[in-house]
N, C-alpha and C positions, 0 to 999 in steps of 0.2 A: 504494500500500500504506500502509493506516494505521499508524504504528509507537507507538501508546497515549500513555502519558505518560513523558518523557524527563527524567532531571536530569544536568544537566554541571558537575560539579563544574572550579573554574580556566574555566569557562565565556564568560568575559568577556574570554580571553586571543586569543594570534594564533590557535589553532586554532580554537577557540570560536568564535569569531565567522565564521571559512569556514564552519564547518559549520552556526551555526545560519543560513545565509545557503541552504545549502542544503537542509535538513532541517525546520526548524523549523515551515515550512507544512504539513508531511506529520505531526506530531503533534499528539494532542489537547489537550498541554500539551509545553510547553518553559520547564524550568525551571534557572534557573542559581544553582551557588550559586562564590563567588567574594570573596574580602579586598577585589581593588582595591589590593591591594600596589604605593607609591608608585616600588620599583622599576621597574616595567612601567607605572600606568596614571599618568600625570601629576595632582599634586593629587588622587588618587584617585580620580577621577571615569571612567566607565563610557564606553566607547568609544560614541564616534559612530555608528559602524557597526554596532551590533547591533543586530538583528533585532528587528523592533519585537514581533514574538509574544514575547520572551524575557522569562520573569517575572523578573528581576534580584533576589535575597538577597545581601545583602552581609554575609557572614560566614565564618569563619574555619574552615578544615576540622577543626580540630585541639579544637576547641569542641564537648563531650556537648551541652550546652545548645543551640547552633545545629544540630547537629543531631536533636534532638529537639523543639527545634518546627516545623522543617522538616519531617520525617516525619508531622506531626499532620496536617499538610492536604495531602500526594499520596504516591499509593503510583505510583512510578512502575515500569514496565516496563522498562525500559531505564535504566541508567545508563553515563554516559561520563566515564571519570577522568579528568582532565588536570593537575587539580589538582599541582602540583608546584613546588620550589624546583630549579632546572635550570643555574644556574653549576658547571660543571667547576672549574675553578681553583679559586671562590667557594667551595667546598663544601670545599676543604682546610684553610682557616681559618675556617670558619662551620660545621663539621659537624653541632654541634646543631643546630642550623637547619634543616637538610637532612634529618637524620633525624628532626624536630619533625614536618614537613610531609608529606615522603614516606614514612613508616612508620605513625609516631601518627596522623596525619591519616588513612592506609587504616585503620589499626586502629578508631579512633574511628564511621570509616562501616559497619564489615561489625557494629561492637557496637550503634549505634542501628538498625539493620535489624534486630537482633534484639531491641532494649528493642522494639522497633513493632510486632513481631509481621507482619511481614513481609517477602517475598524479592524483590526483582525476576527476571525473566526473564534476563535478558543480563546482565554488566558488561563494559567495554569498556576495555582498563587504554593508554592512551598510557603507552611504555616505551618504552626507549631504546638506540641501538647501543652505549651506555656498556657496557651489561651486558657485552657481551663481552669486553673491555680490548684489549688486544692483538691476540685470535685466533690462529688459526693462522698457522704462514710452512713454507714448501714450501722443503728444501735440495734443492741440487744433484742428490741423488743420487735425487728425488722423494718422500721422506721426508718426512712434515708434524710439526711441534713447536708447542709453544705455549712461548713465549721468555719471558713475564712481562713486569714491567714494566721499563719503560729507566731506571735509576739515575740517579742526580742525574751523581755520576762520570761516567757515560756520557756523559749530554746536555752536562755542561762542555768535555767531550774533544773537543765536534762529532763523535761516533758517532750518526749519527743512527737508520741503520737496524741488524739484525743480519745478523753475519757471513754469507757467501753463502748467502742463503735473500731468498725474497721474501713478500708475505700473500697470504693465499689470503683472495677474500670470505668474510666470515662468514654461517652458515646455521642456522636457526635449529632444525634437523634433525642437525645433525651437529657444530656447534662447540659446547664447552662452553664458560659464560660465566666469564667471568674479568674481571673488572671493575677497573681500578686508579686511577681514584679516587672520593673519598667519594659522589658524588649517581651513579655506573654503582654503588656497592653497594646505595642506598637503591633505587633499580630494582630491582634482580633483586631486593630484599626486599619491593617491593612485590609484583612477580610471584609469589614463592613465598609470600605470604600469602593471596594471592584464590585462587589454584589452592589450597591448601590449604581455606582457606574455601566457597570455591564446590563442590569436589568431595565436601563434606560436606554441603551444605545443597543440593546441586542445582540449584543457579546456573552458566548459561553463563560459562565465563572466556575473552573473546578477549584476547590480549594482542600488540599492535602495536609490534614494535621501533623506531622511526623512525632513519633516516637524519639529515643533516644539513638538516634544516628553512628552507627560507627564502621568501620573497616579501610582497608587499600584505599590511598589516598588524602585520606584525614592531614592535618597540617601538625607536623611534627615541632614547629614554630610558636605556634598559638597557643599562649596559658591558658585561652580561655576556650580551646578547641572541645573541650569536655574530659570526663576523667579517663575513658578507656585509654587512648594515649598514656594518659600519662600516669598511670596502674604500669602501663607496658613499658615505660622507662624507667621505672622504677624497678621493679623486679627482673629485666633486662641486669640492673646494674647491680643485682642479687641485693636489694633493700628492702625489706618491710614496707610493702604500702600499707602508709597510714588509712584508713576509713572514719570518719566523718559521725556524728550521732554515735549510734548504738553499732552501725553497720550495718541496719535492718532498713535502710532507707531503700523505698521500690523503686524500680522503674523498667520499664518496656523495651531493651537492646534490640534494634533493628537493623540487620548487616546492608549494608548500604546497595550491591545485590540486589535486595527485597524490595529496597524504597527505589531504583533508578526503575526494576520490572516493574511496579507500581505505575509510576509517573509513565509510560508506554504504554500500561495499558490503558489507562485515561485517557491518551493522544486518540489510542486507535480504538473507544468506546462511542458507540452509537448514541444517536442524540438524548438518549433519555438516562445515561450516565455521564452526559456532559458539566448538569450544571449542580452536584450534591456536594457538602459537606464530607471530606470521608474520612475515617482514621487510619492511616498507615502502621504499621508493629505487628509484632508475632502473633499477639491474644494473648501474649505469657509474661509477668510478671515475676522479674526476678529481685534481688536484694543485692544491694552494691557488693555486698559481700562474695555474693557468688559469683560476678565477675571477676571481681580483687583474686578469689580463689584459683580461679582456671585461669588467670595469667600467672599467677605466682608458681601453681604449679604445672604450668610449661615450660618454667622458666627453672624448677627446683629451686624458687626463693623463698625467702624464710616468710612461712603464714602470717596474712594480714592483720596488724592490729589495732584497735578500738583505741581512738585517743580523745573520742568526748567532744572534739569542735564541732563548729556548725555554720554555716555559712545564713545571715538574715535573707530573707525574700526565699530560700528553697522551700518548695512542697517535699509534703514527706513521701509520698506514695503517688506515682503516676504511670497507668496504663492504661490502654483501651479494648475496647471492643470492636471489632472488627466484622464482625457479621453483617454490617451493611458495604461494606468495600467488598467481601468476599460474593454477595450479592450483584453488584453490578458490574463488576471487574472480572475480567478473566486473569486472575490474578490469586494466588496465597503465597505466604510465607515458604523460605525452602531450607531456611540456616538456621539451626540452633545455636546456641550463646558458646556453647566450648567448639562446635566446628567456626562458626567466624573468629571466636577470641584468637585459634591458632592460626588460621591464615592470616589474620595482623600480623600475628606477629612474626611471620615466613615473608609479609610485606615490610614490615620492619626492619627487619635483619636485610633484605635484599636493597634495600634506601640504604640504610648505614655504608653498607659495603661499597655501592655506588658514589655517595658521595664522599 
């Protein structure tokens, strides 16, 4: 199936580069636009591995002018956003930043579609399990609440979770998003700009929540790339990774794989799986710990241990439910958490060596 002319804004990042790896042959044009943000790309120079069809722009989403003469020369059919500043923490003390990129930056795109005098067909918004914060938690008596966020108070006291209840995955069908920190609000604000935009101008809005993101690719640079990296260099360097809370903190490990077959199969979904909400991840929630475990011991580093901190603004438990994306997608999960943790780190070892 020919999918016309594609632009991937953030294009040159870890998603971007799976997906132009698999996609990029099947359009007439594959076009990235992308900073090279020294955060992520080292020296600012463009990943080795992309796709050699990928027309490379280097420039700034947030930029009328970069996108206005990007628009002069493709009207593409498809666009895929990824484009995003994506530190949780980072985004506590950097907010304008956050909402520089993830708000002005979609505002900037959906305003030069319209200086251009034209629509694309699809947009495809990468979005995040942030949106949600917390989610729901199921008490005792089966009663579901949505608890907020855990207070500074709280997390000092070592209350990690709330009083007898537990989380119930998140769905993108029945929880409402409650976001509690800065870069899960720029989320949902980018979601409710394109749905808003799009359901005016008649633009498909797919919008993909992702799980916790990882494998081949990830930015070995970025502190703020997420923890599996950096589990992997640590126990790489035969250290104890530290774990956070109790260790018992959840979350939904998604081998990047999963989420690029995702994002493909929403390109090539017929029009009634064009324009839903959907959640990306395994359906399986695990505990920071039991990834901490299966890198350490791929690595025969010494077992993770508990040292009490805690980072303000994180949720304690975050997964989802996935029965409505298995539903309209040709599409499930294929990688468990100890077969992708080992191929990182077979990707890892083979980066080190390289560079």
């Amino acid at each position: 199936m020919d999918i016309g002319t594609v632009l991937v804004t953030g294009g040159a990042g870890f998603i971007g580069t799976a997906l132009a790896s698999k996609l990029a042959g099947r359009a007439d044009r594959w076009v990235v636009l992308d900073s090279l943000h020294p955060q992520v790309h080292k020296d600012s120079l463009p990943p080795s591995n992309l796709h050699d069809r990928a027309e490379l722009v280097v420039g700034d989403v947030t930029d009328g002018a970069v996108w206005d003469s990007l628009l002069s020369d493709i009207r593409p059919e498809v666009v895929i956003h990824l484009a995003a500043e994506t530190g949780t923490a980072q985004s506590l003390d950097e907010a304008s930043r956050h909402s520089r990129v993830n708000v002005v930056g979609t505002t900037e795109m959906i305003d030069a579609f319209g200086r251009a005098g034209h629509l694309p067909a699809h947009v495809l918004l990468s979005s995040s399990r942030a949106v949600y914060g917390e989610g729901d938690w199921k008490r005792a008596d089966g009663s579901t609440f949505q608890p907020g966020q855990r207070s500074h108070a709280q997390l000092e006291a070592s209350q990690w979770d709330f009083e007898d209840s537990t989380p119930v995955p998140s769905s993108a069908k029945s929880t409402v998003p409650a976001p509690t920190s800065v870069y899960g609000a720029t989320k949902l604000a980018q979601e409710n700009i394109l749905s808003a935009w799009g359901g005016s101008r008649g633009v498909d809005i797919t919008k993909l929540r992702l799980q916790n993101v990882y494998g081949p690719g990830q930015s070995l640079i970025n502190s703020y790339t997420g923890i599996v990296s950096l589990f992997s260099q640590w126990a790489r360097d035969g250290l104890s990774i530290p774990l956070y809370e109790d260790g018992l903190i959840g979350r939904d490990f998604v081998y990047i794989e999963d989420v690029a077959d995702a994002f493909v199969a929403a390109i090539l979904a017929g029009p009634d799986a064009r324009r839903p909400t959907l959640d990306i991840g395994t359906g399986v929630a695990h505990t920071i710990a039991d990834m901490a475990i299966a890198i350490a011991n791929y690595y025969g580093a010494p077992a993770p241990v508990v040292n009490g901190k805690y980072r303000d603004g994180d949720v304690r438990a975050a997964s989802c439910d996935i029965s409505l994306t298995l539903d309209l997608l040709d599409w499930s999960p294929q990688w468990s958490l100890d077969r992708g943790a080992a191929a990182l780190q077979k990707w890892i070892a083979a980066e080190l060596t390289r560079a």
